[in-house]
Each structure stands twice: as structure tokens, then as C-alpha cells.
N, C-alpha and C positions, 0 to 999 in steps of 0.2 A: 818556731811559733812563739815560743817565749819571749827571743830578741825583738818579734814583731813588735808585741804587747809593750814591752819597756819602751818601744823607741813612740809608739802612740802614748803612751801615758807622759814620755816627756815633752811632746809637742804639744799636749793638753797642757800641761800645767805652765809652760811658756807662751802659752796663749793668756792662758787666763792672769797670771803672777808677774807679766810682761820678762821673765827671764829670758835669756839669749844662750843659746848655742854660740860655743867659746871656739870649737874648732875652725881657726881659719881657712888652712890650707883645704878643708875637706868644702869648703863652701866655695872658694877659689875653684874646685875640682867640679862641685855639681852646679857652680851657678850658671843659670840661663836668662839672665833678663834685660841682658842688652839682646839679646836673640828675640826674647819673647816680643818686647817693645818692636824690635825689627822688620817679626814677622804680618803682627797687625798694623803695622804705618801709623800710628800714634801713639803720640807721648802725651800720657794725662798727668796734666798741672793742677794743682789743689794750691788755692789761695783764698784771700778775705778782701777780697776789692772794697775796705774803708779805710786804707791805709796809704793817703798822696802822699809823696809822689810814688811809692814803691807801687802800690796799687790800687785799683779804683775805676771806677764805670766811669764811661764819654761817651757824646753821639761822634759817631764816624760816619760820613757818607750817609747819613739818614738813620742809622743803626745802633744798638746802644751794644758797647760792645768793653771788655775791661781790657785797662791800658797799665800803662806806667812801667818803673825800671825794672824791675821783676819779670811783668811778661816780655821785656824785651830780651833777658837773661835766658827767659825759657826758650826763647822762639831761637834765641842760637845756639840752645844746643840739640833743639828737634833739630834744626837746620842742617847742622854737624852732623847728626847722626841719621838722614835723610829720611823722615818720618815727620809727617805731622803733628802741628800741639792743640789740643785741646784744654780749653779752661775751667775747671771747675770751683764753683763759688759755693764758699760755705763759712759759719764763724772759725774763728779763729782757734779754740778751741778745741773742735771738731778735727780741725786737718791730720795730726795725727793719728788720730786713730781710723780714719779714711784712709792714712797710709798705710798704716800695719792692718788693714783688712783689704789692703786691695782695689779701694775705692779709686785710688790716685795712684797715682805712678811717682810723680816726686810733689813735694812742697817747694814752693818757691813765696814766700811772704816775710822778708824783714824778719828771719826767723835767726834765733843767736844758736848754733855751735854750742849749747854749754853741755858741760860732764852730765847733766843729771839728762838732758835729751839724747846725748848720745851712746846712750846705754840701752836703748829701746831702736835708735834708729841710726842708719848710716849720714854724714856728710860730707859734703865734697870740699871742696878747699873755697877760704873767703874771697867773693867775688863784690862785696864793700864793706868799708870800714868807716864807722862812724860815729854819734855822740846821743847823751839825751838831754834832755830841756827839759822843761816843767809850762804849760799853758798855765795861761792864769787868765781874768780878765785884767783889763788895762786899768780899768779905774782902782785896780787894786798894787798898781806896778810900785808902789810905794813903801807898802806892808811887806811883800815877798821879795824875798832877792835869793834862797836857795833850798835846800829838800829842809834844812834845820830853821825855818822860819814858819812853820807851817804844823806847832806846838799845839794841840787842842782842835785843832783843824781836820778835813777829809782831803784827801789824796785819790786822784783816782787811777787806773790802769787797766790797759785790757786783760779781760783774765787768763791765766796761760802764759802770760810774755816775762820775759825777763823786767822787766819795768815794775810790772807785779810783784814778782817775789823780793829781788832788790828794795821795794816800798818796805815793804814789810818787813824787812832787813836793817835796813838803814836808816828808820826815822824814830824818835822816841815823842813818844803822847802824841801820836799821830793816828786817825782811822785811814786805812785805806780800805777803797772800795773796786771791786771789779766789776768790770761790765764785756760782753763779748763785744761789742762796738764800739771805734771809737766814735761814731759821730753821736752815740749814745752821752759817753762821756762829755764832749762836749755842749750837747744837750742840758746836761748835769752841771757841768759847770758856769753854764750862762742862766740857768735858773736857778745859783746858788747854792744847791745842792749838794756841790764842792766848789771846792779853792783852788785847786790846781790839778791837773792833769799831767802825768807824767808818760811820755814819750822818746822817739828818736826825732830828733835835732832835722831832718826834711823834710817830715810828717808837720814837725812847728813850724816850720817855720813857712810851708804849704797853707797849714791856719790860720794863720797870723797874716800874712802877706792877704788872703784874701776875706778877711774879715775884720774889719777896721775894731772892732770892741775886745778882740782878744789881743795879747802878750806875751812875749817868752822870756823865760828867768834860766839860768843855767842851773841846772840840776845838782853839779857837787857831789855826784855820787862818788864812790870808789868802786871800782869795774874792771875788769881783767879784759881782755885783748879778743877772747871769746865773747864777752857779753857785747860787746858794740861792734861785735861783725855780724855779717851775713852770713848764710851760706845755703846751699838746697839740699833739703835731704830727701832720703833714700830709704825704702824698708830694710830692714836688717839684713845684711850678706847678701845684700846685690854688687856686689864685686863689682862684676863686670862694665856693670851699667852707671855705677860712682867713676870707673876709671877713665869711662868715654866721657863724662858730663867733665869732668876735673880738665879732661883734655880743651874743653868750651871756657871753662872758668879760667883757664892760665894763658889765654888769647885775649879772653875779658880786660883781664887787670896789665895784661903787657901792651895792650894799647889803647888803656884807659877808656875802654868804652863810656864807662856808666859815665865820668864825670864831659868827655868827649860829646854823647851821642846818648847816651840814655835818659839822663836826667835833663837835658834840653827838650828832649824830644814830648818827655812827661810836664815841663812845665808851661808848651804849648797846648797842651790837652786840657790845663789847669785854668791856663786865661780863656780858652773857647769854652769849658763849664759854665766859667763865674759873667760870661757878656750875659746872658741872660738866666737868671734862676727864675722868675716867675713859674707856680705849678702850671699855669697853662703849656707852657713849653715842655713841660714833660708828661703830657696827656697820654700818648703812646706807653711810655712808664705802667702808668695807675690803668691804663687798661689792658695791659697785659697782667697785673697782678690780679683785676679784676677775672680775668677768662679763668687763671690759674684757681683762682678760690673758686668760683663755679666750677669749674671742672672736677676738682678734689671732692665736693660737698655731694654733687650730685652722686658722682657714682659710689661715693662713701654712702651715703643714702639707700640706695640700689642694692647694691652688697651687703650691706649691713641687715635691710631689713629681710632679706634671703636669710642671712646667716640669724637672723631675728627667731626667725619663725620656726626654722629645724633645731634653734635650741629651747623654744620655748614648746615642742611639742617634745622633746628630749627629754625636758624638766619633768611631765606630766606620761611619760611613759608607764606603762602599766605592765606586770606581766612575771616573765620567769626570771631567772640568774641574769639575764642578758642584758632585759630593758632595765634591772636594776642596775647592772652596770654602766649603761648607754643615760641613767637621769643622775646619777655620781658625780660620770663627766661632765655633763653637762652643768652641773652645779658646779662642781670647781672653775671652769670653765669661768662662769659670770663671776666668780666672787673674785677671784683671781685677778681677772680683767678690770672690775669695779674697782677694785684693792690697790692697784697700782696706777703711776702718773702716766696720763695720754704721751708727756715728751718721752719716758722713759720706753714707752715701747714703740713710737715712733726712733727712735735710735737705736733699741736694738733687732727692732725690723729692717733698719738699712744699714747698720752697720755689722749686728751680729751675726744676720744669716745673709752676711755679705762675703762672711767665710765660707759660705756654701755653695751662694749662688750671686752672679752679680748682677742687683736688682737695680733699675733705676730711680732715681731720686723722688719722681713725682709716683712713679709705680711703688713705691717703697710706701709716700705717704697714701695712699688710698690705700692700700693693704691695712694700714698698720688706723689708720681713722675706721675702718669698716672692722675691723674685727673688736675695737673698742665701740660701736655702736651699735653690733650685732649683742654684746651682751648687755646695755641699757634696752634697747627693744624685745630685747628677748623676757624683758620681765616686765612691759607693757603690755606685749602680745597673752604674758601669763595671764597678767589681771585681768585685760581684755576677755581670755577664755573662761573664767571663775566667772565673771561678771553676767555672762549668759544664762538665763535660768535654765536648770537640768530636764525639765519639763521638754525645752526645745531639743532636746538629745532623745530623749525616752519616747516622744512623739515620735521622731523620725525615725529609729529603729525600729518601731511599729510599724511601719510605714514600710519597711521592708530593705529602707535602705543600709547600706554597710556603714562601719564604722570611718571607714577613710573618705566615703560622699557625706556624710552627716557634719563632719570636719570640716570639709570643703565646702557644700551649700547653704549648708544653715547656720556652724555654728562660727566662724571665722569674718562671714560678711557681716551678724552682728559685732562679733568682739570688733573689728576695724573701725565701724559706724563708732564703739564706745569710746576705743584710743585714738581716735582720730586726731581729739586736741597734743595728746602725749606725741602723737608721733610727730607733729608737726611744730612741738618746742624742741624737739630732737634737730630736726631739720634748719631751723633756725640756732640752736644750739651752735651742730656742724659747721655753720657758714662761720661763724666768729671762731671755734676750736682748728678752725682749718690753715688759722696762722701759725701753729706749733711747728708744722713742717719747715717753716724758714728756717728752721737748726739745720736743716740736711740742702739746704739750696736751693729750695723750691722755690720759684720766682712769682708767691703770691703775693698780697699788697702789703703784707709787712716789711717782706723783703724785698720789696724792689720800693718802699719809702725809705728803707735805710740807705737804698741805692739812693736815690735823691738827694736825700739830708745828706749823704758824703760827697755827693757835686755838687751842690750848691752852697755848701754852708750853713744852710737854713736848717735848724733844729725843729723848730714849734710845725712853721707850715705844712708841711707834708703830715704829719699827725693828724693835724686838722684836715685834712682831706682827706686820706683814709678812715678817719671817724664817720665824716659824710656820707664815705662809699657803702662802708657798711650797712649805718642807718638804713640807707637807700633802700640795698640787696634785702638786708633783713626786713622792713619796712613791705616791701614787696610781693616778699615773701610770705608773708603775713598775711597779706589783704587775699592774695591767691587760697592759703590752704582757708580761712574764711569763708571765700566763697564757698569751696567743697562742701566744708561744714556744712552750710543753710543749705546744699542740694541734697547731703544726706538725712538732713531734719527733714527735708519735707517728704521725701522720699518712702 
């Protein structure tokens, strides 16, 4: 029993401290996850489709679907290992640790091999090698020419990447700034914001080629042989499943796919984006981010104000040991929830109890919206029930009715008539905080305009349309709980 306990305590605190079990041959011995992969017929790919040509959304056949050399990296080694791939999209940031809980199966994004990632996770051997560059705008191609020109200046990078830390490494009296998107950065950099963007060398020169007002400067860094490779990784001590994929990578590079057949393939994808970027052409786009944020709002709505109202009669419990127990919780509960960030427990609602159970991503963000707006309601519904005068209680139990009808007829359809307006800045609230979920890949309009702005190039416009959208949604929303109002005034 003892041995139990130690060997649970030390997978706790390698969970939580990211340490690693050092015994090889014993994980060589127990590992099963080329089996496991084998046995459910899919292989999940975890990437950041804003990153051409490596990665990045195209329409296909009507379809908007992510492409470039990476997913064609993945698709031969599901291929090889005769399982299907699955794509999953999320920042950049994010990917790791969707891998060490299971969310993914491998990362595939332009990701570098270096010592301080491969301490947390497995990789396979490099399947490209390549360079970085620095974006700049053109009209400034004059002033920059490498990372030490750029003295009192902002640098920017995606957060997480080797490009990042190197910035910050390698440049003196320089800010660097990170962002999880590149088309973010770029964004940033064309409204001056910064001066240069710092990159891999296909990614620039992907930008550059299709946006006539940007330029690339050679970066200059100093970089070891790991920082400008690729490679896919692996959760820790998948043995088995690195050795098959490695088996994929060394067919890669012995008959040069990527430079053969991948990166061609990716910068036909490039030129069919850039023939037409007008937002109308991606209306399909912005209306599926549209369903997705209705979707998310309503039923966070739904749920939340369920969970509203058994915590707001929780709060107001009366009684022995029990129900003092049961208004405790329930007060930790809201403060707890009020206490902390909506992104923060949207991540560790699909990432943490992703160690437990494996939630889906939109299922993840309604869980984790509804239980942060179970406790803002649940202290609408409070004031709501204070607000009724006692009289209306004292009468009805006169009256002969019980404690749980007096609740329910009289005194709740007032309290609702009172927070009517509350509940319905909630609800509007919800439709704008429903963009937080885009960290986890949720394809509402936040995230499927980053999807935009990185095929098309176009920074500003797709903003400006989602601002619309919104307005719209919220705007509508508005006029409808309004109405309710004036039917419960007259009422």
C-alpha cells in the first residue's frame, strides 16, 4: 500500500512541477501508444493554422479546411501508421499542454526541438530545417537591415516560439512583444505598433510575397541547429509511437518531400487565398463563428441560470449544521468564481479536468461560461429575493401554503420581474465573453477572423466585421429582452 501512495504522489507532483520519469527502458517496457492510437483509428494533430506555409486555413472544394507542410507531414505518418488524422486547432501556446493532457496526440507546428521542450515532451527526428527573418514594413526597408538595428524599438513574436525567447535573448534596448497570433503581430505591425516581427524565413517570406507593403530583413540571430529545425512531438515516453512517426520523418527528408511536394503544394493553397480576400467571400467564415457564439451564449444562459438559482437559494438557506454547511459552500463557491479570470477557468476546465475526462472543446467552453455565470446570477437571483417584501411570504404562509410553493409562486416570479434588467445584461454580457473560448479552438467569430486575417492578409477588415456582428447579435438581443420587460411592466 505504501508503494501505492509514493508512486501516486510522484505522478502528482510530475503533473503539476512538469518533472519526468527518468526510467527509460521501464517505459519502453509499459508503453502502449502506438497500440492505443491503432486501436481507435486516429491520430490527433494539435497545431496553430496562422502560421504559411507550415500551417493555415483554405477553402477546399467549398470547404474551409487547414492545409500546408505540416498537415501534410501528419497525414503521412497517420498514413504509415494506417489510422486516420484529425486536426485540431488552437493558439500556439496552448499546444503543449493539450499534449501532456491528452488533448492531442502529437504537435505538428513549426515547432523547434530545443533542450528546454524536450524536457516536458518527446520529439521525433527533424523533418525541416530552416532560417529566420525579421517582417518589417517596406517603407521602412531602409532603417532595418538586422535584429541590432532595432535599438529603442518593439520586436514582436509569437509567445512560446523560439523567436520569442531568442528576442529577448539576443537584442539589447530592444522591447519585445508577444502575441499568440501571428496575424496578430502583423496586425501590430502595420499599425505601427511595432517595427519588426520576428519569424521563420517561409512564414516571411509567405507575407511578404503576398502583401505588397511588408519586407523581410535577415534576422542575424545566433542559433544552434535545434532552434531552426522542426520536428513533431510526442507526450513523454511514447516510445513506441516517436519510433513509428520517426519511421515517417526519415522517408520525409530521404526524398525530400517538404521541399519536393509539400511546400509546392502549400504555396498553391497561398495563391487560391490571396485571388480573392474580400470579407464577402468568407461569409460562410463569419457565419459559422456566428452559430458557434449563439450556441455557447444560449446554453451558458440555460445552465448558468439553473446553477443561478440553486446557488442563490443555497446562499439563503436556513436551518441546522447542514444547511449551514450547504450556504458556506455555496458562498465560496461565488466568490471563488467572481475571484478569478473567465480565461483561466475556461483552461482549466479543458485542460485540467482533461486529465480526468476527455471533454470536447465547445463542450468544455459551455461548462466552464455556465458555471462562471451561475455565480454572477446567483447573486442577482439573491437581491432579486431580498427585494420582495416579507409581507409577500408571511401572507402566503397564512394562506396555508408550504415553504417550497411560496418560493416558487409568489416569491421568485416577483424577484425575476425585478432582475429582469440584471439578467439580461448577463446575457448580453455572455454573447461578447463567449469569445474567451477561442484559446481552446472553439470556432466562434474571434476565431474563425484570426482564421481570415491569416488568409487573407487583411489585418483591420475582418475586425471590422466582427465588431458589426456583434453589435448586430447584442443590439438584438437587447430590443427582444426589452420587449419582455414592457410585457412584465404591464403585467
Amino acid at each position: 500500500m505504501k508503494k501505492k501512495w509514493v508512486l501516486f504522489l510522484a505522478l502528482v507532483i510530475a503533473l503539476f512541477t512538469g518533472a519526468t520519469m527518468t526510467g527509460t527502458t521501464a517505459h519502453a517496457a509499459s508503453d502502449d501508444s502506438l497500440a492505443q492510437v491503432q486501436k481507435k483509428g486516429t491520430l490527433v494533430m494539435g497545431t496553430s493554422p496562422d502560421y504559411p506555409p507550415y500551417e493555415f486555413q483554405a477553402t477546399v472544394h467549398g470547404k474551409t479546411k487547414v492545409v500546408g507542410m505540416d498537415v501534410a507531414v501528419g497525414e503521412k505518418i497517420a498514413k504509415d501508421l494506417g489510422v486516420k488524422l484529425e486536426v485540431k486547432s488552437m493558439s500556439f501556446d496552448s499546444l503543449l499542454v493539450a499534449l501532456q493532457t491528452g488533448k492531442v496526440d502529437m504537435v505538428i507546428s513549426g515547432m523547434n526541438p530545443t533542450p528546454a521542450r524536450k524536457k516536458n515532451v518527446d520529439f521525433t527526428h527533424t523533418y525541416y530545417q530552416g532560417g529566420y527573418s525579421i517582417v518589417i514594413n517596406k517603407a521602412d526597408k531602409g532603417i532595418y537591415k538586422n535584429k541590432d538595428s532595432f535599438k529603442g524599438k518593439t520586436i514582436g513574436a509569437q509567445t512560446g516560439s523560439t523567436m520569442y525567447n531568442e528576442s529577448k535573448k539576443q537584442t539589447t534596448d530592444t522591447t519585445v512583444k508577444g502575441m499568440t497570433s501571428v496575424s496578430d503581430l502583423i496586425l501590430g505591425l502595420q499599425s505601427h505598433k511595432l517595427q519588426g516581427v520576428a519569424m521563420e524565413k517561409p512564414s516571411a517570406e509567405a507575407y511578404v510575397s503576398n502583401n505588397k507593403e511588408l519586407a523581410s530583413i535577415p534576422s542575424d540571430f545566433d542559433l544552434s541547429a535545434s532552434d531552426t529545425s522542426a520536428s513533431v512531438a510526442f507526450k513523454k515516453g511514447s516510445t513506441s509511437l516517436v519510433a513509428a512517426a520517426n519511421k515517417s520523418v526519415d522517408q520525409i527528408k530521404k526524398q525530400n518531400l517538404v521541399n519536393k511536394d509539400y511546400l509546392p503544394a502549400a504555396g498553391k493553397y497561398l495563391k487560391t487565398n490571396t485571388v480573392n480576400t474580400s470579407m464577402l467571400h468568407y461569409w460562410k467564415a463569419f457565419l459559422k463563428g456566428v452559430e458557434y457564439t449563439l450556441i455557447i451564449t444560449v446554453c451558458s444562459v440555460f445552465f448558468g441560470f439553473i446553477l443561478g438559482v440553486l446557488l442563490a437559494l443555497a446562499r439563503m438557506a436556513q436551518g441546522g449544521p447542514l444547511m449551514t454547511g450547504l450556504r458556506w459552500l455555496a458562498t465560496a463557491y461565488v466568490e471563488f468564481i467572481r475571484g478569478t479570470p473567465m480565461m483561466v477557468q475556461v483552461m482549466f476546465v479543458y485542460f485540467g479536468l482533461g486529465l480526468v475526462v476527455n471533454l470536447p472543446a465547445l463542450m468544455s467552453g459551455i461548462i466552464a461560461i455556465s458555471l462562471n455565470s451561475g455565480a454572477y446570477v446567483a447573486e442577482y437571483i439573491r437581491g432579486g429575493i431580498n427585494s420582495v417584501d416579507k409581507g409577500q411570504t408571511e401572507a402566503a404562509r397564512s394562506l396555508g401554503m408550504s415553504r417550497g410553493y411560496t418560493m416558487r409562486y409568489v416569491v421568485l416570479p416577483q424577484a425575476l420581474k425585478n432582475i429582469w434588467p440584471s439578467l439580461g445584461n448577463e446575457f448580453i454580457t455572455l454573447i461578447k465573453d463567449s469569445s474567451i473560448v477561442s484559446i481552446i479552438g472553439v470556432s466562434e467569430l474571434i476565431f474563425q477572423s484570426n482564421i481570415v486575417r491569416s488568409d487573407t492578409y487583411r489585418g483591420v477588415a475582418p475586425i471590422a466585421v466582427i465588431m458589426v456582428l456583434y453589435f448586430i447579435l447584442t443590439f438584438t438581443a437587447s430590443r427582444i429582452l426589452n420587449f419582455f420587460e414592457r410585457r412584465m411592466q404591464h403585467d
